[in-house]
MARLOMAR-955032 format. One record per residue (C-alpha): x, y, z; residue in three letters. Coordinates in steps of 0.25 Angstrom, whole numbers, plus 5000, padded with zeros to 4 digits. Last residue first. Layout:
<atoms>
X;Y;Z;ALA
...
</atoms>
This chain:
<atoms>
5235;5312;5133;UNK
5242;5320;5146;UNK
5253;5327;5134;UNK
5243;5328;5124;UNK
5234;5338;5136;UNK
5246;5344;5141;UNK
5250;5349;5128;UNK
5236;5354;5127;UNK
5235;5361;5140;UNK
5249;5367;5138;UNK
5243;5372;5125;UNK
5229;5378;5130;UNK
5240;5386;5141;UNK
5248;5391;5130;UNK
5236;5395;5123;UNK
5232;5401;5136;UNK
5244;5410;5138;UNK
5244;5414;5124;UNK
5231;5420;5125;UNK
5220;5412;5115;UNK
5213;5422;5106;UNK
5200;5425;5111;UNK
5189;5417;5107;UNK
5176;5421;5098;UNK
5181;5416;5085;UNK
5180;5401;5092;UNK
5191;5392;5084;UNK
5185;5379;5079;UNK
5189;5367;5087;UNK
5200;5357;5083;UNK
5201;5343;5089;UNK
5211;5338;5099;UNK
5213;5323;5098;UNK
5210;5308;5104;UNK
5211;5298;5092;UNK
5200;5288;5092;UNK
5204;5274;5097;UNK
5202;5261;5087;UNK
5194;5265;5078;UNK
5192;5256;5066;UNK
5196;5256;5053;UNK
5207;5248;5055;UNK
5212;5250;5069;UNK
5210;5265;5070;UNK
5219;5274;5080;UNK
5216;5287;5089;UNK
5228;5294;5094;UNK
5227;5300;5107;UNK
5230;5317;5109;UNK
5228;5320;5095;UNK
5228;5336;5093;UNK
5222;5345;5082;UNK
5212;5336;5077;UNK
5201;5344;5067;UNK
5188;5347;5071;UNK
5189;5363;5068;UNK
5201;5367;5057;UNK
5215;5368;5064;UNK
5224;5379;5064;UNK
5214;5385;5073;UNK
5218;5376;5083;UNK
5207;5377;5095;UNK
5205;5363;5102;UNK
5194;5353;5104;UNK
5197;5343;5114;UNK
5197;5327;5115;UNK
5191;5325;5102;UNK
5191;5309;5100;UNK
5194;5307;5086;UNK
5192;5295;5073;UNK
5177;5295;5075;UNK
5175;5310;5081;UNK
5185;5312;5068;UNK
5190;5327;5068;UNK
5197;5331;5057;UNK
5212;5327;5055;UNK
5224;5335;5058;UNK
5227;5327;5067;UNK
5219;5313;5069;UNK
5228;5302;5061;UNK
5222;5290;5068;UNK
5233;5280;5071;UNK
5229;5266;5064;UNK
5229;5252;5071;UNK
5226;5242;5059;UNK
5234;5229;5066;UNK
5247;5236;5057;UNK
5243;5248;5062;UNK
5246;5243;5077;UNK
5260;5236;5076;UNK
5265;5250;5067;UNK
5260;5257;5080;UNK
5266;5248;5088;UNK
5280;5246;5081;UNK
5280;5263;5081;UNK
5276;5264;5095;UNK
5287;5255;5101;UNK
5298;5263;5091;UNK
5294;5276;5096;UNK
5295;5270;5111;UNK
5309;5264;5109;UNK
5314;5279;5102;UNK
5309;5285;5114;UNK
5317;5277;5125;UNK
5330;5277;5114;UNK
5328;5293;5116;UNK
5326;5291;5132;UNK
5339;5282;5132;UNK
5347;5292;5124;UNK
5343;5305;5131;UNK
5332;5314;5129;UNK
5333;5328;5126;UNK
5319;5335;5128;UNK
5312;5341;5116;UNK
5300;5333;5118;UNK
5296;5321;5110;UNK
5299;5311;5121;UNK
5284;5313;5128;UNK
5280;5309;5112;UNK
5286;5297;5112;UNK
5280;5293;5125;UNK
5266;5298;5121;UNK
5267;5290;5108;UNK
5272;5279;5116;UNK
5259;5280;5127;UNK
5249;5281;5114;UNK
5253;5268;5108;UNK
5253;5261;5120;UNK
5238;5268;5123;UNK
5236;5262;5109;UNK
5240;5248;5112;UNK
5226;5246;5120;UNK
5220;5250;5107;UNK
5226;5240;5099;UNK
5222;5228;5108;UNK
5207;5233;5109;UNK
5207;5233;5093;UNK
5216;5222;5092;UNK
5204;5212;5087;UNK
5201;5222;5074;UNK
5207;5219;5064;UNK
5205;5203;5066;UNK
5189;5204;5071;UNK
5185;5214;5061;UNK
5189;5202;5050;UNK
5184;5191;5057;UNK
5171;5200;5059;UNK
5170;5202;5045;UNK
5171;5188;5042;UNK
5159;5185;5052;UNK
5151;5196;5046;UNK
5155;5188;5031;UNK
5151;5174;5037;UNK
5138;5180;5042;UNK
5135;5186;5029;UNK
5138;5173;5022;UNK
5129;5164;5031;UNK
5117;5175;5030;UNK
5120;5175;5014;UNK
5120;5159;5015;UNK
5106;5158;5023;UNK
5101;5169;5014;UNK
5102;5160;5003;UNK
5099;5148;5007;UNK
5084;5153;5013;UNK
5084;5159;4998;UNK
5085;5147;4992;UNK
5075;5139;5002;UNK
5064;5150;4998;UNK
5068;5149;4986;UNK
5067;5131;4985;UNK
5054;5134;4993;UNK
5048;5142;4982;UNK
5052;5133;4972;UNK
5045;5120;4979;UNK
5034;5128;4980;UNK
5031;5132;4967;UNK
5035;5118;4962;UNK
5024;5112;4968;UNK
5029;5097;4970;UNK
5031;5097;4986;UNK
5017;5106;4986;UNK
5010;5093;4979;UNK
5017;5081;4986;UNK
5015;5088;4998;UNK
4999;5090;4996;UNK
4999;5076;4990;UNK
5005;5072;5003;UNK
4995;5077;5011;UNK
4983;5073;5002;UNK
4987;5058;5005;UNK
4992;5046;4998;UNK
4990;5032;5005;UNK
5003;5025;5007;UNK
5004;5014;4997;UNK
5000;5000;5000;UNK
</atoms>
C-alpha cells in the first residue's frame, strides 16, 4: 500500500514548485549573503584601522613623560648660554647635555614625535595654549610672540599644546609705557621664562 495522498502535501508540493517564490527567496537569500559579507568586510577593515592607530600611537603616554626630560635639558643648556666664563669641565658638562637631547630628540621624530614651530605663527587654540597676551607692536594681533613650553604632534596627533605668549592689539587710549615700567614689565617676563 501506498501512503494516502493528502491536501497538505499538495499544497507543499505546489508552493515548493511555484517558481515566483522560489526566485523570491533565492533574492531575499542573495541579498542576506551580501550584506553578511560587506558587515564582515567593514569589521575586518575597522579592526585594520585600529591595528594600525594602535602601533603609531601606543607611545603616546610614554613619549609624553620624556617630554618634561626633553624640556629639563633644554633649560639646562639654556642656564649655560650666559656670558659667564665657564671652565673646561663645565663646558664638557654642557656639551654632554647638548648631545643627550639631540639623540633624544632624533630617538623621538623617528617614533612620529614632532616640535611644533609656534613663533611667529598665528594663533592656534588647537596647536597653543595662550598663557598671557602681550603688547609687541612689532607683531600683528593673535600672533605668538613667546614659547614658554614647546608643544609637540605625534603624527598628526596632538600630543601637548605649546605654551606661549600671544600678541594683543595695542590700545590707542594708553600712555606711553615709562622706562621704569618697561624695564620692570621686562624683568617680569624674564623671570617668567626663566621659573617656566
Amino acid at each position: 500500500m501506498g501512503n494516502p495522498h493528502s491536501i497538505e502535501d499538495e499544497a507543499v508540493a505546489t508552493e515548493a514548485v511555484d517558481m515566483g517564490t522560489l526566485l523570491a527567496e533565492n533574492a531575499s537569500l542573495r541579498d542576506r549573503l551580501l550584506r553578511a559579507l560587506a558587515e564582515a568586510e567593514n569589521t575586518r577593515r575597522r579592526a585594520d584601522r585600529a591595528i594600525i592607530d594602535a602601533r603609531k600611537f601606543a607611545i603616546t603616554e610614554f613619549a609624553r613623560e620624556l617630554l618634561i626630560v626633553v624640556d629639563n635639558l633644554q633649560r639646562t643648556v639654556a642656564a649655560s648660554e650666559p656670558e659667564v666664563p665657564m671652565t673646561a669641565e663645565n663646558v664638557a658638562v654642557v656639551e654632554g647635555v647638548k648631545a643627550t637631547l639631540r639623540i633624544l630628540t632624533q630617538t623621538l621624530e623617528r617614533f612620529g614625535v614632532r616640535k611644533i614651530e609656534a613663533l611667529g605663527q598665528p594663533f592656534d587654540p588647537n596647536l597653543h595654549e595662550a598663557v598671557m597676551e602681550v603688547e609687541d607692536p612689532e607683531q600683528p594681533p593673535s600672533t605668538v610672540v613667546r614659547i614658554v613650553e614647546d608643544g609637540y604632534t605625534i603624527h598628526d596627533r596632538l600630543l601637548r599644546p605649546a605654551r606661549v605668549f600671544v600678541a594683543k592689539p595695542a590700545r590707542a587710549d594708553a600712555p606711553p609705557a615709562s622706562d621704569a615700567e618697561a624695564g620692570q614689565r621686562e624683568r617680569g617676563e624674564r623671570f617668567a621664562r626663566r621659573s617656566l
